[in-house]
PyMOL commands that place a pseudoatom at each C-alpha (Angstrom):
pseudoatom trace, name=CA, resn=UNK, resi=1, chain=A, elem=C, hetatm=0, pos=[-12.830, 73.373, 46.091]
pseudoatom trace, name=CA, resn=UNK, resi=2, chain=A, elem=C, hetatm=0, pos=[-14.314, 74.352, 42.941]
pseudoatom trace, name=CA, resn=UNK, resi=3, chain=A, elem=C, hetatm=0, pos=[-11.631, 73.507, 41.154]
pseudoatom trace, name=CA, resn=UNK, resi=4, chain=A, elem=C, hetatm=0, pos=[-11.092, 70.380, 42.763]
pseudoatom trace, name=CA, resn=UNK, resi=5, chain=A, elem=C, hetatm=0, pos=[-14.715, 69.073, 41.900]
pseudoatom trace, name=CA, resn=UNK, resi=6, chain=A, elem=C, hetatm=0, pos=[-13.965, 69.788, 38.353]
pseudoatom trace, name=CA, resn=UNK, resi=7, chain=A, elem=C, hetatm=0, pos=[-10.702, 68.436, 38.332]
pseudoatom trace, name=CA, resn=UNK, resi=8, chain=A, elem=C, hetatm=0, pos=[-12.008, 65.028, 39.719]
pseudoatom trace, name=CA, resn=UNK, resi=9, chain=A, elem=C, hetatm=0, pos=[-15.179, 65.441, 37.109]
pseudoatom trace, name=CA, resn=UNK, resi=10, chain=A, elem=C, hetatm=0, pos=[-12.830, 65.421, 34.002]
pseudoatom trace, name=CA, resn=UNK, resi=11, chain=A, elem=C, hetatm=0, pos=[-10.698, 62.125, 35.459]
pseudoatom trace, name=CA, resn=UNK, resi=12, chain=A, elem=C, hetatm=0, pos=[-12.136, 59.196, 34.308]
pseudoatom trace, name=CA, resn=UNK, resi=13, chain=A, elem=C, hetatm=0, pos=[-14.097, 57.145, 36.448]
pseudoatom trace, name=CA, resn=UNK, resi=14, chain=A, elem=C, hetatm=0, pos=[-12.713, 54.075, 37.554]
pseudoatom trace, name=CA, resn=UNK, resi=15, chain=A, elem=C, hetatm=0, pos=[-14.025, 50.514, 35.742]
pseudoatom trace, name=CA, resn=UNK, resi=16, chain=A, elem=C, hetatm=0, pos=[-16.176, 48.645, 37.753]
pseudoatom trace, name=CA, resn=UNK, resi=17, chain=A, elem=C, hetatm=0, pos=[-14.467, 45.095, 38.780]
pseudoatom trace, name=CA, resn=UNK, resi=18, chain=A, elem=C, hetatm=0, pos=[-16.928, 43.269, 37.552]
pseudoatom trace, name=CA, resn=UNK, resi=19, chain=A, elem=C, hetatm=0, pos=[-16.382, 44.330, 34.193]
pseudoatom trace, name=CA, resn=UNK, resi=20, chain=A, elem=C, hetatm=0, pos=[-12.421, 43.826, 34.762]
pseudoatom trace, name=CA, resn=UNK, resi=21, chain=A, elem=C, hetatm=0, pos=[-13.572, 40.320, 35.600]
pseudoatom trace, name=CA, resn=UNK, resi=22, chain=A, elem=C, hetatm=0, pos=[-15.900, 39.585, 32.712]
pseudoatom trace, name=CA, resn=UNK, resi=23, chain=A, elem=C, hetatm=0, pos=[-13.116, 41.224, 30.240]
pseudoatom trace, name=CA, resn=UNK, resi=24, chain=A, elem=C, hetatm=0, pos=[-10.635, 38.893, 31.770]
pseudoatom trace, name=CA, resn=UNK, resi=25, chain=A, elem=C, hetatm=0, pos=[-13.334, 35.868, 31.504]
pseudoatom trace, name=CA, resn=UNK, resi=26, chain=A, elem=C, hetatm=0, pos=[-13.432, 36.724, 28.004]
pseudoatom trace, name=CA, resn=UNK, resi=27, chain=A, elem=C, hetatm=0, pos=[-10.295, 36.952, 26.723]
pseudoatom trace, name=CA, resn=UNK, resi=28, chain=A, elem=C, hetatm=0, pos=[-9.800, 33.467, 28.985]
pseudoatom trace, name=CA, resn=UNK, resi=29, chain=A, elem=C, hetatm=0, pos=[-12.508, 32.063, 26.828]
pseudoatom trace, name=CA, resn=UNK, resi=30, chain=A, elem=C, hetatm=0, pos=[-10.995, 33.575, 23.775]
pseudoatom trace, name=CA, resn=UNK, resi=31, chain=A, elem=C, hetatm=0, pos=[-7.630, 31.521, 24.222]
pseudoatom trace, name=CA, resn=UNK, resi=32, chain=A, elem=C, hetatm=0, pos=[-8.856, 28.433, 25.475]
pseudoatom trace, name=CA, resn=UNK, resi=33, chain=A, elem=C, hetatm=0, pos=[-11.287, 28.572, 22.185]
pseudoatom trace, name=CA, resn=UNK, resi=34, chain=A, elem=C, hetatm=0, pos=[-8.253, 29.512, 20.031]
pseudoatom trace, name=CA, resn=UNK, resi=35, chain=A, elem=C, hetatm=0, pos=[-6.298, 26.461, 21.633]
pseudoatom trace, name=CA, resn=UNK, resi=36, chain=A, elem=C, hetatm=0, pos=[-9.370, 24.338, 21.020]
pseudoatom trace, name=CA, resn=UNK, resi=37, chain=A, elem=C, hetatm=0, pos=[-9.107, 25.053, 17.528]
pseudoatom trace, name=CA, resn=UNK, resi=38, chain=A, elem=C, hetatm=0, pos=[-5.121, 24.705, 16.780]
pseudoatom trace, name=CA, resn=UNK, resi=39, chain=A, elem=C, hetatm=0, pos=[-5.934, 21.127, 18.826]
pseudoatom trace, name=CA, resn=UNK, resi=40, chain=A, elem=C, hetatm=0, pos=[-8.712, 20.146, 16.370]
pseudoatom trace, name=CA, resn=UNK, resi=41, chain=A, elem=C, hetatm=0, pos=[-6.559, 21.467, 13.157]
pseudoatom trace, name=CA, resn=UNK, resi=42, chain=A, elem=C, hetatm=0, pos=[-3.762, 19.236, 14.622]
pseudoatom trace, name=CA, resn=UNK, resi=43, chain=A, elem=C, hetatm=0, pos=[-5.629, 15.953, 15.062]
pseudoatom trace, name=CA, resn=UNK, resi=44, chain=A, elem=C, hetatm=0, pos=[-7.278, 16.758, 11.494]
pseudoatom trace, name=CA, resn=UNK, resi=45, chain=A, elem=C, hetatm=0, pos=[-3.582, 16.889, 10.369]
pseudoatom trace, name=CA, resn=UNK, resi=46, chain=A, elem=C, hetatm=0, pos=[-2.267, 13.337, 12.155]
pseudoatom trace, name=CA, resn=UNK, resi=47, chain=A, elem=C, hetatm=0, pos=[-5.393, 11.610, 10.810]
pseudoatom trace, name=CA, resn=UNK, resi=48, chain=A, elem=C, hetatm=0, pos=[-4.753, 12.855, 7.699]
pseudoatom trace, name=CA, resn=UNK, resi=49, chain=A, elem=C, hetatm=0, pos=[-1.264, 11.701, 7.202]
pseudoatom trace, name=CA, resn=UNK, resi=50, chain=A, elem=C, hetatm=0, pos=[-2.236, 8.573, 9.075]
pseudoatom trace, name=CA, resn=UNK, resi=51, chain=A, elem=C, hetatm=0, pos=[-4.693, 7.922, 5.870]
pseudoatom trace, name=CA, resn=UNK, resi=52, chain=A, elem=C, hetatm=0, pos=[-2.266, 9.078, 3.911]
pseudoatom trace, name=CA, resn=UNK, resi=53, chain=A, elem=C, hetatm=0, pos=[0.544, 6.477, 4.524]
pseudoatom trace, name=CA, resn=UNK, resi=54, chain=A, elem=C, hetatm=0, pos=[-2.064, 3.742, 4.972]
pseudoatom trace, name=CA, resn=UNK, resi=55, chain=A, elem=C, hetatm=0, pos=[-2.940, 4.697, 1.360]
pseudoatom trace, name=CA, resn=UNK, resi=56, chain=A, elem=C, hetatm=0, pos=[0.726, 4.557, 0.558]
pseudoatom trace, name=CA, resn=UNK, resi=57, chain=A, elem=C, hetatm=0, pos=[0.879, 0.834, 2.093]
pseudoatom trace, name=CA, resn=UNK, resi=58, chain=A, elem=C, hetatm=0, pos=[-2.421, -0.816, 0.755]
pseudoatom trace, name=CA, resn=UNK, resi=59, chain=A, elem=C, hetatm=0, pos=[-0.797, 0.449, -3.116]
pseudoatom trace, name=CA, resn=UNK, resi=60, chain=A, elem=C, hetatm=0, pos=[2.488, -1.071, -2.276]
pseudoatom trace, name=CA, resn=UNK, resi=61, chain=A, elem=C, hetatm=0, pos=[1.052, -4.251, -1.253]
pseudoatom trace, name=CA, resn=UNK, resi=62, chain=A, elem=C, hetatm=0, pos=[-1.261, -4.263, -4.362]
pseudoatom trace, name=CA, resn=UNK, resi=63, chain=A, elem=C, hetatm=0, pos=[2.087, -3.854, -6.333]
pseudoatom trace, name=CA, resn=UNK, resi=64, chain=A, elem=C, hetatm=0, pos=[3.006, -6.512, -4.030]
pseudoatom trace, name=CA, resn=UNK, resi=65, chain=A, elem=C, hetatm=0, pos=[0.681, -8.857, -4.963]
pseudoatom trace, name=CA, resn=UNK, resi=66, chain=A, elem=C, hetatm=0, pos=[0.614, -8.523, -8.836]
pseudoatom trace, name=CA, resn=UNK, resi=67, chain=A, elem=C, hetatm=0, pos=[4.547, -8.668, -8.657]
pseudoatom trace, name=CA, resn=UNK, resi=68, chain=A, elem=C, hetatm=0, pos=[4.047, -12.522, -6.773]
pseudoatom trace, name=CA, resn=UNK, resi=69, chain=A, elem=C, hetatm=0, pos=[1.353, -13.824, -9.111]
pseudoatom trace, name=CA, resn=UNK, resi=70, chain=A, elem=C, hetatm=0, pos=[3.764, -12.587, -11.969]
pseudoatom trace, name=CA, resn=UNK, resi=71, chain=A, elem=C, hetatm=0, pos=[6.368, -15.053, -10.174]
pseudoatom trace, name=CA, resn=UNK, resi=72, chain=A, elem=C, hetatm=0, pos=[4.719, -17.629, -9.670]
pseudoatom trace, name=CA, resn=UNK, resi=73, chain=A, elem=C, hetatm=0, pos=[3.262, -17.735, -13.305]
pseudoatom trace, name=CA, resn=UNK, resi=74, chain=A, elem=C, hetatm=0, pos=[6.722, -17.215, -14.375]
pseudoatom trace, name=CA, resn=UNK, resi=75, chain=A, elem=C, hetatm=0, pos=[8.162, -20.117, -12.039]
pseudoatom trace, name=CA, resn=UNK, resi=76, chain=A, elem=C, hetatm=0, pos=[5.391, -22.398, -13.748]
pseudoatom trace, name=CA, resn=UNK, resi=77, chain=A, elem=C, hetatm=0, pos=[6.173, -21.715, -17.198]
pseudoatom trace, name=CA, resn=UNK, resi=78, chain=A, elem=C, hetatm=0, pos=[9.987, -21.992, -16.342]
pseudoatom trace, name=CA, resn=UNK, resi=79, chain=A, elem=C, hetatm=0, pos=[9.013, -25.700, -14.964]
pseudoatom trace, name=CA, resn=UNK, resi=80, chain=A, elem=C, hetatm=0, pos=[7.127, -26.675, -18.129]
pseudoatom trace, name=CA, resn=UNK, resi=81, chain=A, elem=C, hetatm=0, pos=[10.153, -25.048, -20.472]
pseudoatom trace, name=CA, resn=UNK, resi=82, chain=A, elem=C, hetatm=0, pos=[12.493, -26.993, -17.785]
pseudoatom trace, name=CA, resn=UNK, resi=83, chain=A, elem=C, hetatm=0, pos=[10.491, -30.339, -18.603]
pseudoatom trace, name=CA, resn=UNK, resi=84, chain=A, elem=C, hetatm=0, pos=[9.912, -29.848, -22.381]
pseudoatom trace, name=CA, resn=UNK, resi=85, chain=A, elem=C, hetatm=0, pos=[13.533, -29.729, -22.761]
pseudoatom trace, name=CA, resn=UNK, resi=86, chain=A, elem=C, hetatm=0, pos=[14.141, -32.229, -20.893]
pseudoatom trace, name=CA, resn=UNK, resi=87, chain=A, elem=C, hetatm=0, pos=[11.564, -34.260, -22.934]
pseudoatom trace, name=CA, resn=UNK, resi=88, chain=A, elem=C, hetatm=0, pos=[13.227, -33.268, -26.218]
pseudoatom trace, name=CA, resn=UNK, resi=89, chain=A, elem=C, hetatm=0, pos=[16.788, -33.929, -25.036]
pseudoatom trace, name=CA, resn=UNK, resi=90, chain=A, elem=C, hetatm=0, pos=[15.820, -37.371, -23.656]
pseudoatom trace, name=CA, resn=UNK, resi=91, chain=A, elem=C, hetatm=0, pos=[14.576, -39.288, -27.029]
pseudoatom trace, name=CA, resn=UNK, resi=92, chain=A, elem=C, hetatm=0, pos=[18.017, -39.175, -28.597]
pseudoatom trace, name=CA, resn=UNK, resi=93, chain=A, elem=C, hetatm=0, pos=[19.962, -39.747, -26.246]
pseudoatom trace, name=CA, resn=UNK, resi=94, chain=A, elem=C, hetatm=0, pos=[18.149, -42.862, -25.513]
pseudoatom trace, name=CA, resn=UNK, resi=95, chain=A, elem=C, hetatm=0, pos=[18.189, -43.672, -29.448]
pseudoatom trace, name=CA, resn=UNK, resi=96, chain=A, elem=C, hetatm=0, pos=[21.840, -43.460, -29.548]
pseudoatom trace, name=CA, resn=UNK, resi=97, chain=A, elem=C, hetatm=0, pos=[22.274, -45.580, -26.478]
pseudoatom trace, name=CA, resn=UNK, resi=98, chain=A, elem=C, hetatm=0, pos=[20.114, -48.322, -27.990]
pseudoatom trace, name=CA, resn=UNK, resi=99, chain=A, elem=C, hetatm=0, pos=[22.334, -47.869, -31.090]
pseudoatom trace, name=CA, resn=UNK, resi=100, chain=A, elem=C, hetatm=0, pos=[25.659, -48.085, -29.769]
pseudoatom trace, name=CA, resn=UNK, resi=101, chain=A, elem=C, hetatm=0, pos=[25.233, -49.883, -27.072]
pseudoatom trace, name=CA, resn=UNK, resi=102, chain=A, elem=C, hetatm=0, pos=[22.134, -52.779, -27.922]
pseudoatom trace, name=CA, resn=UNK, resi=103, chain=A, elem=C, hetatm=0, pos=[22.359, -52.595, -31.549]
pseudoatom trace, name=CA, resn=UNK, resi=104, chain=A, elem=C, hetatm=0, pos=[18.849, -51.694, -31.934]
pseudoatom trace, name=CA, resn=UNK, resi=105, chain=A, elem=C, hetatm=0, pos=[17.207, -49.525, -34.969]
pseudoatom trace, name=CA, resn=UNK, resi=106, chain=A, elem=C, hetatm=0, pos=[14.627, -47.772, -35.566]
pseudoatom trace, name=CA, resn=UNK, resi=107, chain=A, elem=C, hetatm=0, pos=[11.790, -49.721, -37.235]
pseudoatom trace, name=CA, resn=UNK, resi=108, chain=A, elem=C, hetatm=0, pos=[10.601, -48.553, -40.738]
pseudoatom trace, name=CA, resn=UNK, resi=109, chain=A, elem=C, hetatm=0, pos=[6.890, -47.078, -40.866]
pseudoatom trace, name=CA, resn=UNK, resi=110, chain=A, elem=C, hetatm=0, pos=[6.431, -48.990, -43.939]
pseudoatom trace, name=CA, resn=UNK, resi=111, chain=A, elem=C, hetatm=0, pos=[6.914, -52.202, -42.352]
pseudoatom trace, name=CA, resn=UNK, resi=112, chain=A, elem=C, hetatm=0, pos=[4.014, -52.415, -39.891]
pseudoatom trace, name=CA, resn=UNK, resi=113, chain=A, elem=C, hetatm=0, pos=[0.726, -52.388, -39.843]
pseudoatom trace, name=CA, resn=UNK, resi=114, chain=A, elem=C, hetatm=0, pos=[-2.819, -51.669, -37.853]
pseudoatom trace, name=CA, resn=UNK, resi=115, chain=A, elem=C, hetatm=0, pos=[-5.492, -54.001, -36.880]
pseudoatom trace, name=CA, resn=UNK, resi=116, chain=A, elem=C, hetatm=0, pos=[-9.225, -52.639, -36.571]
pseudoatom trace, name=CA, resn=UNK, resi=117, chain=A, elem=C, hetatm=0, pos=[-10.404, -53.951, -33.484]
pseudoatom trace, name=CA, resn=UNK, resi=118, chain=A, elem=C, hetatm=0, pos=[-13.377, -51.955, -33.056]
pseudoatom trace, name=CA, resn=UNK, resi=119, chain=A, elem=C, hetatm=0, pos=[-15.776, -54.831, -35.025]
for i in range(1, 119): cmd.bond("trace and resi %d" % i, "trace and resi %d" % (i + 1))
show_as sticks, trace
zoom trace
């Protein structure tokens, strides 16, 4: 019986199950903290591209914007250029009408004159 005493003396005792319990507790806690965190990095991640492409979209729709003023100063000058050349194109044709067609001529500078009005 000695023996046996001795025997049972060298085997480890068992755990208590309360510390089984708190050990499990823990390494519950321990997973449920690690998923907390892998949650938070992820969110962190989606907002991040989400500022990312709405970056992205407010440059494109500055580029957007300069690129419509440029048109529409562009269409403007194309109008006045469109009307200038009209303007030009319209003088001599008229002339040669009144030529051909009325008999008309120019009058010579030389043979007018001015009145002063302003006395």
């Amino acid at each position: 019986m000695a023996s046996q005493a001795t025997e049972m003396a060298a085997v480890a005792a068992p755990v208590p199950r309360r510390r089984r319990q708190k050990a499990a507790e823990e390494a519950r806690r321990r997973r449920r903290a690690r998923g907390g965190v892998v949650w938070i990095a992820l969110s962190a991640l989606l907002l991040a591209g989400v500022v990312f492409v709405n970056v992205a979209v407010l440059r494109l729709n500055l580029g957007l914007d300069e690129a419509s003023r440029e048109r529409a100063k562009l269409r403007a000058e194309n109008a006045a250029l469109q009307s200038e050349l009209s303007s030009s194109l319209a003088s001599p044709r008229v002339q040669a009408r009144a030529r051909h067609e009325q008999g008309l001529e120019p009058a010579d500078p030389s043979t007018f004159g001015y009145v002063d009005v302003s006395r």
